[in-house]
Legacy VTK file of the C-alpha trace (Angstrom):
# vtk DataFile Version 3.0
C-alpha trace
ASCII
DATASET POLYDATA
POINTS 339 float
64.133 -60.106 -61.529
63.077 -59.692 -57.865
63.725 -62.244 -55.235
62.055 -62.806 -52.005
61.557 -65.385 -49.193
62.352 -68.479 -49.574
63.299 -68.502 -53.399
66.159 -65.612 -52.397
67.282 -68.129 -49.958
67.461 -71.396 -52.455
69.622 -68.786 -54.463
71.923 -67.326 -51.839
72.938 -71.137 -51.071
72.954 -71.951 -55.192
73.286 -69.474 -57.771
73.474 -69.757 -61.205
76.744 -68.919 -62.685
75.156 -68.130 -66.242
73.514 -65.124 -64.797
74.805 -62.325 -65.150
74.322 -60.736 -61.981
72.900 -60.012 -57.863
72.246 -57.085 -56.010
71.698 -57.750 -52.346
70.410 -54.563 -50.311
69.049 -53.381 -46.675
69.424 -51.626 -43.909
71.488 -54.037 -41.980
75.211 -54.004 -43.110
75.436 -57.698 -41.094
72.667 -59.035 -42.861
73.282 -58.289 -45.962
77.136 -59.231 -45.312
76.365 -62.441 -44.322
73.854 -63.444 -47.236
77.010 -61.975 -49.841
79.355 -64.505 -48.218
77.336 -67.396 -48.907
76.790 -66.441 -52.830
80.118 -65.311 -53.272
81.551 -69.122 -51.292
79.203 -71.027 -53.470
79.937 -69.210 -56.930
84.059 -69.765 -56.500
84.280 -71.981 -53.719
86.641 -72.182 -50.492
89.800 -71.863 -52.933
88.133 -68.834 -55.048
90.121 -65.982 -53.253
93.054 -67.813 -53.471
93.057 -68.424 -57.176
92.226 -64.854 -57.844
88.651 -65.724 -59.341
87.311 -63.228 -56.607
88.236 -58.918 -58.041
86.756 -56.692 -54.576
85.635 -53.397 -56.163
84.547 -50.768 -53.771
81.749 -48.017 -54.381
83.899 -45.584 -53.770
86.863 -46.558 -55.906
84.188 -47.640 -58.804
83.203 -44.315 -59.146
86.587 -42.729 -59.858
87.083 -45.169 -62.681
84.264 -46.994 -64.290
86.339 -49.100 -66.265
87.015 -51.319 -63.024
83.892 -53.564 -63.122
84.331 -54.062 -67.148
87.742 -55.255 -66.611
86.950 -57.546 -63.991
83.761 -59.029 -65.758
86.184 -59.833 -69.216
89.648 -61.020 -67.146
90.430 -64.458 -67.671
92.395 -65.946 -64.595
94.904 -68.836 -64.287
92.926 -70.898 -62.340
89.298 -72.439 -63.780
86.107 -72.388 -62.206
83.351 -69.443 -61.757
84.439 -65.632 -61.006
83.044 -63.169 -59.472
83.378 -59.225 -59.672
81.670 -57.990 -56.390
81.307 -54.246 -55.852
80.363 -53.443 -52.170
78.745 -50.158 -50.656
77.135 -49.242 -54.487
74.486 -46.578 -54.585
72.304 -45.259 -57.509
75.120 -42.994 -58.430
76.722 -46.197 -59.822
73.973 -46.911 -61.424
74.402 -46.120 -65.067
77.921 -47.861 -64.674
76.219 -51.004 -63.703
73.937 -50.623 -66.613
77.035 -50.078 -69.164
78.280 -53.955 -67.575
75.251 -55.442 -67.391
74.285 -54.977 -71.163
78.142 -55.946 -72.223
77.849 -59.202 -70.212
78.501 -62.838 -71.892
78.076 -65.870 -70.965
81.438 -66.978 -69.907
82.316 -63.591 -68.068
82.303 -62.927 -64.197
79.107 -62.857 -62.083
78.529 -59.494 -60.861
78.030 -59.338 -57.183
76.766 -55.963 -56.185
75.822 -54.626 -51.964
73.811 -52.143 -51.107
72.434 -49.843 -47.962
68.708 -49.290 -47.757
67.091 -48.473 -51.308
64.132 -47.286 -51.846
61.406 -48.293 -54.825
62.336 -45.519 -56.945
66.228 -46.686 -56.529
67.473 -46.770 -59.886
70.325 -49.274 -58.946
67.546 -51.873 -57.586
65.141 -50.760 -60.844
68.027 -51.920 -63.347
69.039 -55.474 -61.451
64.858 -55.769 -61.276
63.944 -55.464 -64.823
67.361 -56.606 -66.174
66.157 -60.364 -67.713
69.526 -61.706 -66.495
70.305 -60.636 -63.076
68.457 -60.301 -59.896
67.845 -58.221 -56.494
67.110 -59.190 -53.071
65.862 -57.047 -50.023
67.188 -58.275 -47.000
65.340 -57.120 -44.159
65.019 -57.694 -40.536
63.109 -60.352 -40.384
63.707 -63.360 -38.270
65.358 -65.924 -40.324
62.499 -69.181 -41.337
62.771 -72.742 -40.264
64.040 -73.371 -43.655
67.570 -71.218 -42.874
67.232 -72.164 -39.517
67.910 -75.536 -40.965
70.484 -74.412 -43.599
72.870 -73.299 -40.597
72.233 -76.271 -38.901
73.159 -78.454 -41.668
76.365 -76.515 -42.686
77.509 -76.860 -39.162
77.495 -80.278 -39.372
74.408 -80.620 -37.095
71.660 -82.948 -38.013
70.017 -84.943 -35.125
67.936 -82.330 -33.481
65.571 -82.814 -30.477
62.076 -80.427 -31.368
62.567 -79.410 -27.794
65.860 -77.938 -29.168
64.487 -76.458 -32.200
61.866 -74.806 -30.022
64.853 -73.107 -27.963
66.917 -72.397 -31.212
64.250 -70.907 -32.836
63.616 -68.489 -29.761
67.617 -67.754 -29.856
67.448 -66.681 -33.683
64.797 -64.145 -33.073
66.831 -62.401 -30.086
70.242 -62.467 -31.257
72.171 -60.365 -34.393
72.591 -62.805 -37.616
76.027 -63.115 -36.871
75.653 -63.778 -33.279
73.417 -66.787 -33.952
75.604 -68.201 -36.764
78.864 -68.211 -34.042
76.672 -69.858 -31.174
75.069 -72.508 -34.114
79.584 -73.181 -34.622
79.658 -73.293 -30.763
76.740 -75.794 -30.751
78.431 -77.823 -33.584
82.301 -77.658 -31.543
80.204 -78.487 -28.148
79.103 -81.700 -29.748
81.948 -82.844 -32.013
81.731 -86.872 -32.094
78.806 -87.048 -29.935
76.059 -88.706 -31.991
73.375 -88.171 -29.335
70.132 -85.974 -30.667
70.618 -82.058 -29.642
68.995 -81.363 -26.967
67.802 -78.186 -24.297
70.475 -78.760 -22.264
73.367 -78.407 -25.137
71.685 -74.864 -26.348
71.581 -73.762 -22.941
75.510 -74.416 -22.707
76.444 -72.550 -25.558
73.724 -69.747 -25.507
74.733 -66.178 -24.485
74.413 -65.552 -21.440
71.772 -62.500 -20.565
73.016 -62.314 -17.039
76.143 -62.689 -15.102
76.720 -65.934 -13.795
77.606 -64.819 -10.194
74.861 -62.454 -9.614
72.282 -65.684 -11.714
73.282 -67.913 -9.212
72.431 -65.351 -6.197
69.214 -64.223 -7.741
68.511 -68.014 -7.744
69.382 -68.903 -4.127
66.758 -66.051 -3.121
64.354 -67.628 -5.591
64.428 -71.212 -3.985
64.965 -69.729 -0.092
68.314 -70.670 0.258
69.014 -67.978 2.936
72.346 -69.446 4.007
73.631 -69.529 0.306
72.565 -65.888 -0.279
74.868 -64.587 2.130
77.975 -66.541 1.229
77.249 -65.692 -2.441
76.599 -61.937 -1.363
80.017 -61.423 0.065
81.589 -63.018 -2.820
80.133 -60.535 -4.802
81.077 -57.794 -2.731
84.656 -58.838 -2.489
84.265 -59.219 -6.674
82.824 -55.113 -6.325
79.665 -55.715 -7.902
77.397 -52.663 -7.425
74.196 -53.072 -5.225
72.250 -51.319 -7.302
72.692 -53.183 -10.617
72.054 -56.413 -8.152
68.794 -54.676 -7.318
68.420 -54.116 -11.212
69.386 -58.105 -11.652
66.430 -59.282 -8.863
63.904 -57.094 -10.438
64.344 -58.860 -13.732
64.537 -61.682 -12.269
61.240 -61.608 -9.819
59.499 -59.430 -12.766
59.806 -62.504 -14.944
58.783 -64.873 -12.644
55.592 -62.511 -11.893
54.820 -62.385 -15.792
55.390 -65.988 -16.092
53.054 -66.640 -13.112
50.511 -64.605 -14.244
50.288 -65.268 -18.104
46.720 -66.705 -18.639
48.272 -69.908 -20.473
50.247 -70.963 -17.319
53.629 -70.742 -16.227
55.336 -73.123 -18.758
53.836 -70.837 -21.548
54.782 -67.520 -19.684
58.316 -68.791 -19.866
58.239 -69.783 -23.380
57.189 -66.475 -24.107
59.788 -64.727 -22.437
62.656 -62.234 -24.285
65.328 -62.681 -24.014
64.970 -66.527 -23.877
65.065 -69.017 -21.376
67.092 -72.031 -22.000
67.358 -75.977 -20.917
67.817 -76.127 -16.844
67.653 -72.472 -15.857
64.419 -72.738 -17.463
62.973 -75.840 -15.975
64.689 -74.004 -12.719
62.537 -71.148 -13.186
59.333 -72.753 -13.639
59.673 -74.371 -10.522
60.455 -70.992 -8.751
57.202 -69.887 -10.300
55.367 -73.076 -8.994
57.019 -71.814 -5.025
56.421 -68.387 -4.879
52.280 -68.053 -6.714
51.778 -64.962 -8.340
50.646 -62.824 -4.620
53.602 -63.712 -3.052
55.920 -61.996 -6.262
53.964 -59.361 -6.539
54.862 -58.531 -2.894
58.672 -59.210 -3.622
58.385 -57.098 -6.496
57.198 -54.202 -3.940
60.426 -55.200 -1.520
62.795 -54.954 -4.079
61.139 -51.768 -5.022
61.466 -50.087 -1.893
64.874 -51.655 -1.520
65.492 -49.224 -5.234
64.664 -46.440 -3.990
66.515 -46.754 -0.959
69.989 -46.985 -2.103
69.125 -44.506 -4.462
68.246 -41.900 -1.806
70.621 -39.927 0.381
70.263 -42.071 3.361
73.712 -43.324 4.848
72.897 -47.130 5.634
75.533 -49.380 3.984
74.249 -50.123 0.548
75.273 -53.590 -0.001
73.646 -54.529 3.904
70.242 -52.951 2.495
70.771 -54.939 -0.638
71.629 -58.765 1.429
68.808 -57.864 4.030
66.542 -57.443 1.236
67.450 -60.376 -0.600
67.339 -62.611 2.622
64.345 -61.661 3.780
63.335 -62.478 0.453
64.624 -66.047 0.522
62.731 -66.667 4.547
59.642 -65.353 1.978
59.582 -67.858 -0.498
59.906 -70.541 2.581
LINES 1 340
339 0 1 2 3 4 5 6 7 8 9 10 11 12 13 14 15 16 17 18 19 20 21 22 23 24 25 26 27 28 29 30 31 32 33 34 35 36 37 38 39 40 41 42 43 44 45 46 47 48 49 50 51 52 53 54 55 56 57 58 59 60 61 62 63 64 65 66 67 68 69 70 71 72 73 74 75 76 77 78 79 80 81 82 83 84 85 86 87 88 89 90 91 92 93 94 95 96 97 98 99 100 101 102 103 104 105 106 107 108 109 110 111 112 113 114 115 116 117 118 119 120 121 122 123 124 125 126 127 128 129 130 131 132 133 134 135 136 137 138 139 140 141 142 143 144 145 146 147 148 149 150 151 152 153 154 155 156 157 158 159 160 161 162 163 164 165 166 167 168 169 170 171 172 173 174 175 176 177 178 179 180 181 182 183 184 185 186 187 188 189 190 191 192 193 194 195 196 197 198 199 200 201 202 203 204 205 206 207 208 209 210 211 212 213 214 215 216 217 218 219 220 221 222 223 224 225 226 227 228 229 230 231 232 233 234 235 236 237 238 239 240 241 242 243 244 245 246 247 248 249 250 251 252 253 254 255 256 257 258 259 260 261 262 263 264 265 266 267 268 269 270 271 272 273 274 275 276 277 278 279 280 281 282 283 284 285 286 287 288 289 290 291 292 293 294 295 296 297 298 299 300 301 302 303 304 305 306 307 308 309 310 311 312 313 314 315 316 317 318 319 320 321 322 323 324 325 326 327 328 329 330 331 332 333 334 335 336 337 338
C-alpha cells in the first residue's frame, strides 16, 4: 500500500505493529533517516535497542546471506514488546529476498523496516511493499515539512504555547534549513525556554535561529544602516584587528543593502518584502531592518548599492590604496548618507 502526505505522517508517529512491513525511500539520506527514527522509536520504544528487540541489517551484508532478515523476523527475544528487523541502504537487487520474508511473515513476528535511495516507478523493491496487502511504502521527498509536522516537533519538544507571530517565523525557518537542522534549533527553542510558561514568541526564535551572518560584521553592516558613523569606525578596527577580509565585508554590505533595496521596493511594502526574504529574517533584527528600510527609501539604496559596487571593484583591481581604508571610507560615507 502507498502512503503519502499527511496519512505517511500519522504512520511515521504510529504504526501498526500487526503489519508486516515499511519501506521508506528518497533522495535525501537525512530525510529519510529522520522519518526511520521516529517508526523505529515508536514500534520498540526508548528501551527497544537496549532489550535487543531492534536486529540492524545492512544492504550490503543482506545480500551475502539472505537468511539474515528471516532470522530476525522469527527470533524471539528476552525482553517483550514489538521488534523490529530494519534493513538500511536496500535496492531492487534485494528485492526478491524481501519478497521470500514478506510472504513468510506472521502475525507475532518482527516488523520489517526497510530504507531506500531514490527509486523509481518501475523499482521492483517499492512495486512489492506497494501491492503487498500487508506492508507499505513512503516517498519522502523534499518538500517543506506541513503545519501538521511542524506541530509534531513542536509538541515532542515539549513546546506548546506558541505566539502565530512565532509560527510565522518557524515556518519560514523550516523551509530554509536541512530536516535535521530544524529539529536541533526546535531542541534549542525547547532548552531556551525550559520552565518559562510565557507563549513563544519572535524574539525566542530569533535567539536560537542560525545565524546567516557573522555577528561582528551584522552589527557593522547595521551601524552603517542607521548612520552611526562614529560606531562604524570603532567596529571597523575591531574587525581588522579580528583579520576579517575587506572584501567578504564588501560581500556582507551588499547583502545587506541588496535586501533592504528588495524589501523597499516589493510592491506589497516593506514589512511584506521582509517577510519574503531567504534566508529569513527573525524577531528584532527584523523589526531593525524594516526601520532601516523606512530611513534610507528605495533611491537612496539604490545609490548605496552603486557605492558599494564601485567600492567591489576597487579592491578587486590592482590599485595599491589600503584595502580595508577603501572598505571604512566606503562604509562611512555610507552611514553620513543615510543621515
Amino acid at each position: 500500500m502507498k502512503l503519502t502526505g499527511a496519512a505517511a505522517s500519522r504512520y511515521f508517529a504510529r504504526p501498526d505493529p500487526d503489519r508486516a512491513g515499511l519501506l521508506i525511500f528518497g533522495a535525501d539520506a537525512m530525510r529519510v533517516a529522520l522519518k526511520r527514527q521516529e517508526v523505529i522509536a515508536a514500534l520498540v520504544g526508548p528501551a527497544g535497542e537496549a532489550e535487543m528487540r531492534l536486529t540492524r541489517i545492512p544492504g550490503s551484508d543482506l545480500r551475502k546471506d539472505p537468511s539474515l532478515v528471516q532470522d530476525a523476523l522469527k527470533a524471539k527475544g528476552f525482553f517483550p514488546g514489538p521488534r523490529v528487523a530494519f534493513i538500511e541502504e536496500a535496492s531492487d537487487t534485494l528485492a526478491p529476498i524481501l519478497a521470500a520474508a514478506l510472504a513468510d511473515w506472521q502475525k507475532g513476528d518482527a516488523s520489517l523496516i526497510v530504507t531506500a535511495g531514490n527509486l523509481t516507478k518501475a523499482s521492483a523493491l517499492k512495486k512489492l511493499f506497494e501491492d503487498h496487502p500487508a506492508a507499505y511504502a513512503a516517498g519522502i521527498y523534499d518538500d517543506p515539512p506541513t503545519r501538521e509536522e511542524i506541530e509534531a516537533t513542536l509538541q515532542k519538544a515539549g513546546l506548546k504555547d506558541i505566539g502565530t507571530a512565532a509560527m510565522a517565523d518557524l515556518t519560514a525557518l523550516s523551509r530554509d534549513l536541512d530536516p535535521g537542522d530544524f529539529r536541533q534549533t526546535i531542541e534549542k527553542i525547547a532548552l531556551y525556554k525550559w520552565g518559562d510558561t510565557t507563549p513563544l514568541t519572535p524574539d525566542d526564535v530569533a535567539a536560537c535561529a542560525p545565524l546567516t551572518i557573522e555577528a561582528e560584521v551584522d552589527d557593522v553592516l547595521h551601524a552603517v544602516a542607521e548612520g552611526q558613523a562614529v560606531t562604524v569606525g570603532n567596529l571597523m578596527r575591531r574587525l581588522q584587528g579580528q583579520g576579517v577580509n575587506p572584501v567578504t565585508l564588501c560581500i556582507g554590505a551588499l547583502r545587506h543593502f541588496r535586501a533592504l533595496h528588495a524589501a523597499a521596493s516589493d510592491p506589497g511594502g516593506a514589512a511584506a518584502g521582509l517577510a519574503r526574504m531567504r534566508p529569513p529574517v527573525f524577531g528584532p533584527r527584523r523589526d531593525r531592518m524594516l526601520q532601516q528600510v523606512q530611513g534610507w527609501g528605495m533611491h537612496r539604496l539604490e545609490s548605496a548599492l552603486q557605492i558599494l559596487i564601485e567600492t567591489d571593484l576597487a579592491l578587486r583591481s590592482s590599485s595599491r590604496a589600503p584595502a580595508m581604508a577603501v572598505m571604512e571610507r566606503a562604509l562611512i560615507r555610507l552611514s553620513m548618507m543615510r543621515r
